[in-house]
C-alpha positions in Angstrom: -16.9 9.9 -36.9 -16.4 9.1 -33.3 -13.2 7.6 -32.0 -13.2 5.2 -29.0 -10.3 3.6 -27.6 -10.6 0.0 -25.9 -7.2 -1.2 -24.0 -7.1 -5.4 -24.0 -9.3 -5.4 -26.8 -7.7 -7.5 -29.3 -9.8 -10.3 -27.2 -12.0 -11.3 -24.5 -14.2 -8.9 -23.4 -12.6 -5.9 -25.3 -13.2 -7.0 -28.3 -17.0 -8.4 -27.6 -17.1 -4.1 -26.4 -14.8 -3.4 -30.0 -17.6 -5.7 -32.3 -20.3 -3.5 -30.3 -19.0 -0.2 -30.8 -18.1 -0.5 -34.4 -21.5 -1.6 -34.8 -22.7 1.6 -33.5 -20.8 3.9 -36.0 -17.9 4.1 -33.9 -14.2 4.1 -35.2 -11.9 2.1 -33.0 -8.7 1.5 -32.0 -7.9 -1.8 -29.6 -5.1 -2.5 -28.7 -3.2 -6.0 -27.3 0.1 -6.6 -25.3 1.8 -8.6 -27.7 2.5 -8.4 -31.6 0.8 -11.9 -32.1 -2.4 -10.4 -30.5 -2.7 -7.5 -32.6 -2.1 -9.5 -35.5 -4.5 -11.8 -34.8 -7.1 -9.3 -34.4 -9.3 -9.8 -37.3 -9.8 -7.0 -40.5 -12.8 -4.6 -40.4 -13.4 -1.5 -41.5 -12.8 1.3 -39.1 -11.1 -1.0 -36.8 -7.2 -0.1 -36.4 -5.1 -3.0 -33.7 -2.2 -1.3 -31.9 0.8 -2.8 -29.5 0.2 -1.3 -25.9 1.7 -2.5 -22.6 -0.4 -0.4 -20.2 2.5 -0.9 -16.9 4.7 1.5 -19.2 4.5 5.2 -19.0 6.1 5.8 -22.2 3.8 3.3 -24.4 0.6 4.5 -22.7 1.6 8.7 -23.8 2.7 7.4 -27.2 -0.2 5.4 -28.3 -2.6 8.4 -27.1 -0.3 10.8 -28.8 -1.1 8.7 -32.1 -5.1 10.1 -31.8 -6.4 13.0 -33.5 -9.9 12.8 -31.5 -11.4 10.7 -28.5 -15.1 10.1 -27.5 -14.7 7.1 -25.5 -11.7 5.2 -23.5 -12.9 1.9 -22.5 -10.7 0.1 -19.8 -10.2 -3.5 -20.5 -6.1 -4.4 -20.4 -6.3 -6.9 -17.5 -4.5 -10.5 -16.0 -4.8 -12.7 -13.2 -2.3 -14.8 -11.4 -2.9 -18.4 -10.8 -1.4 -21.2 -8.4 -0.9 -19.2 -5.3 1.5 -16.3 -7.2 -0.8 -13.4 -6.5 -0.3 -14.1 -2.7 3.9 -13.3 -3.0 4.5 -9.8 -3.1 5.5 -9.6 -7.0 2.8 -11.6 -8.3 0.3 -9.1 -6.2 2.2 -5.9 -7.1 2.0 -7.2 -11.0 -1.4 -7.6 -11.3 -2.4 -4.0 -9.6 0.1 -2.7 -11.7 -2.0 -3.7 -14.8 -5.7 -3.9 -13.6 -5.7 -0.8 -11.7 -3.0 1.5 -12.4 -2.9 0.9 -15.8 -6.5 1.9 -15.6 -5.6 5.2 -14.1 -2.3 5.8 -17.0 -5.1 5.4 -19.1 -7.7 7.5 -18.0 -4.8 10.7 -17.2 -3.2 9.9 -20.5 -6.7 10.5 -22.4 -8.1 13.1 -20.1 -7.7 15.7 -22.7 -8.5 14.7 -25.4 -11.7 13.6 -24.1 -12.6 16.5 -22.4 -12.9 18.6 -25.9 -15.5 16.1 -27.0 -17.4 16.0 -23.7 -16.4 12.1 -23.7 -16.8 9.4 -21.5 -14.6 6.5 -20.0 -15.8 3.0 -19.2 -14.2 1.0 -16.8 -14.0 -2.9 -16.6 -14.7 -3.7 -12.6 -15.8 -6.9 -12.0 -18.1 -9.3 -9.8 -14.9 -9.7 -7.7 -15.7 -5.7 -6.9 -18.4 -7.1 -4.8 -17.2 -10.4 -3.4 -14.3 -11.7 -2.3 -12.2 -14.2 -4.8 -9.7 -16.2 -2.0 -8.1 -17.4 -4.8 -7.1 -14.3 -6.1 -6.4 -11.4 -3.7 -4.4 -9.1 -5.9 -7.4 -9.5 -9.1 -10.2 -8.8 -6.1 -8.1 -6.1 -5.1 -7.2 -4.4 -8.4 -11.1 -4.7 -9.4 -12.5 -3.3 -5.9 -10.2 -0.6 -6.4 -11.5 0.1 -10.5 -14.5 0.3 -8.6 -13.7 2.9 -6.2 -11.3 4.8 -8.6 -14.3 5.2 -11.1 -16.0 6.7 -8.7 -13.6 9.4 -7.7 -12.9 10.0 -11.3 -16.6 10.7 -12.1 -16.6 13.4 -8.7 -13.5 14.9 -9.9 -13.9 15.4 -13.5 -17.5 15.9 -13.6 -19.2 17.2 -15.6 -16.5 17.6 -18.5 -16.3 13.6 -18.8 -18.2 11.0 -17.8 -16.6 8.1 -15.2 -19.0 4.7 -15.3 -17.6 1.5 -14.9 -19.0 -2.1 -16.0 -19.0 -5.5 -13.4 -18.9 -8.2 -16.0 -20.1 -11.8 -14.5 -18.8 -15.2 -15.4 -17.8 -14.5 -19.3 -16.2 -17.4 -21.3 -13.1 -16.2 -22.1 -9.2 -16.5 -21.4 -9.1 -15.8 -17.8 -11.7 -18.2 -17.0 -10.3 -21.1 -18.9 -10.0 -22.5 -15.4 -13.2 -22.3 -14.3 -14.8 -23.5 -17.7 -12.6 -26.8 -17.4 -13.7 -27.5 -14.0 -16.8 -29.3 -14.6 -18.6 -28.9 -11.2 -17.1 -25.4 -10.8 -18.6 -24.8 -14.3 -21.9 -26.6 -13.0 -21.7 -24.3 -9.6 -21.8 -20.7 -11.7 -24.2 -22.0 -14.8 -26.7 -23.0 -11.6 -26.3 -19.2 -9.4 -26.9 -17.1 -12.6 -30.4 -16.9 -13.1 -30.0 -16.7 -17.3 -28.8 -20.4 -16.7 -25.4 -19.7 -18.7 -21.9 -18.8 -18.7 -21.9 -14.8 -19.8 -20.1 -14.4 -23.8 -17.6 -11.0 -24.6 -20.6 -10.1 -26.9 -22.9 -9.7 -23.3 -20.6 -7.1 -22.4 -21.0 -5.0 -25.5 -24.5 -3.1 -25.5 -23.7 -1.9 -22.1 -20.6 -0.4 -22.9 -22.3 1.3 -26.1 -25.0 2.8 -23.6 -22.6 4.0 -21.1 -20.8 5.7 -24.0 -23.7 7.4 -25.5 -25.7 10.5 -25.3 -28.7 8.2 -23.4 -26.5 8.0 -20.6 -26.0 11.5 -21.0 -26.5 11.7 -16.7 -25.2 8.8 -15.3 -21.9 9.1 -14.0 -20.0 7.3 -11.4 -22.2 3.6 -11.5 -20.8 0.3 -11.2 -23.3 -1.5 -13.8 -23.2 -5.1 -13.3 -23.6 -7.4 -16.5 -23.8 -11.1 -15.0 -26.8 -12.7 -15.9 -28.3 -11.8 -12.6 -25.3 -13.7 -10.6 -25.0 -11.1 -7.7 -28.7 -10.8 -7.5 -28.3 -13.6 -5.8 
């Protein structure tokens, strides 16, 4: 059976992407920062919840050690800042720390152990790769450099693994609990994305399944946006 790996995936996102992959005969491992997360990560067969603080050195080596095999590392551990603390200098060195160079522990850490399956990685960018969030410098900045960093990864480690990355859009989850609450914010997004609704963790799934699979066999290096169309726009 393949194995994938999905960091931040006892919720949100990464475990819409965990719900999708099981689905598709995978065996996965997500894991969450805290013990109450990965116990509240519900049973299913083939589905194994781990403790992983992705800022630590020693827990990212450890929790790869614990793998026999790897086909597929998906990149979801992530946080934002509200109230003005990602424009102090810890607030903004805290969230890079997770978003983007705890995607790059990650994707060393599992380098070879998906090389001998000819695996693939899948990074979780973000519409904020595109724009600019002036709310949020150091979450714009940590997603515009997943971007970036995907792509060097696909050049460099080409064509033993594959490097793609995946833009999600507005998806109702914890991060955007703000936005949600804020009715004419709310009102502002629903109205740009042409599907006419806020995005759900499950969106994210069949894209990351794709991008994991032999039917993306040569595609490496893309930043796939799923948003419901909002940066066609």
């Amino acid at each position: 059976m393949k194995q994938a790996l999905i960091t931040g995936g006892a919720r949100g996102i990464g475990f819409g992407i965990a719900g999708a992959m099981l689905d598709a005969g995978y065996g996965v491992t997500v894991t969450g920062l805290t013990e109450e997360e990965v116990a509240g990560v519900p049973a299913r067969d083939h589905l194994r919840a781990v403790r992983l603080d992705v800022t630590r050195d020693g827990n990212v080596a450890a929790c790869v050690a614990q793998l026999a095999r790897l086909d597929a590392l998906v990149n979801c551990a992530g946080m934002v800042l509200r109230d003005g603390k990602e424009f102090t200098i810890e607030g903004f060195q805290k969230v890079i720390d997770v978003n983007l160079t705890g995607t790059m522990r990650m994707c060393v850490a599992a380098k070879p152990l998906l090389e001998k399956q000819g695996g693939a990685i899948v990074n979780i960018a973000s519409i904020w790769s595109f724009f600019g969030g002036g709310l949020v410098p150091a979450y714009t900045a940590s997603k515009g450099g997943v971007a970036q960093l995907t792509k060097a990864l696909a050049v460099a480690w080409a064509p033993a693994i594959r490097v793609n990355a995946i833009a999600p859009g507005w998806i109702e989850t914890e991060l955007t609990k703000a936005a949600q609450a804020d009715k004419a914010r709310s009102e502002a997004i629903v109205s740009r994305t042409p599907f006419g609704r806020w995005g759900q963790p499950d969106d994210i799934g069949g894209a990351a399944v794709f991008l994991c699979s032999e039917a993306a066999g040569f595609i490496t290096g893309t930043i796939l946006p799923v948003d419901g169309g909002y940066t066609a726009k």
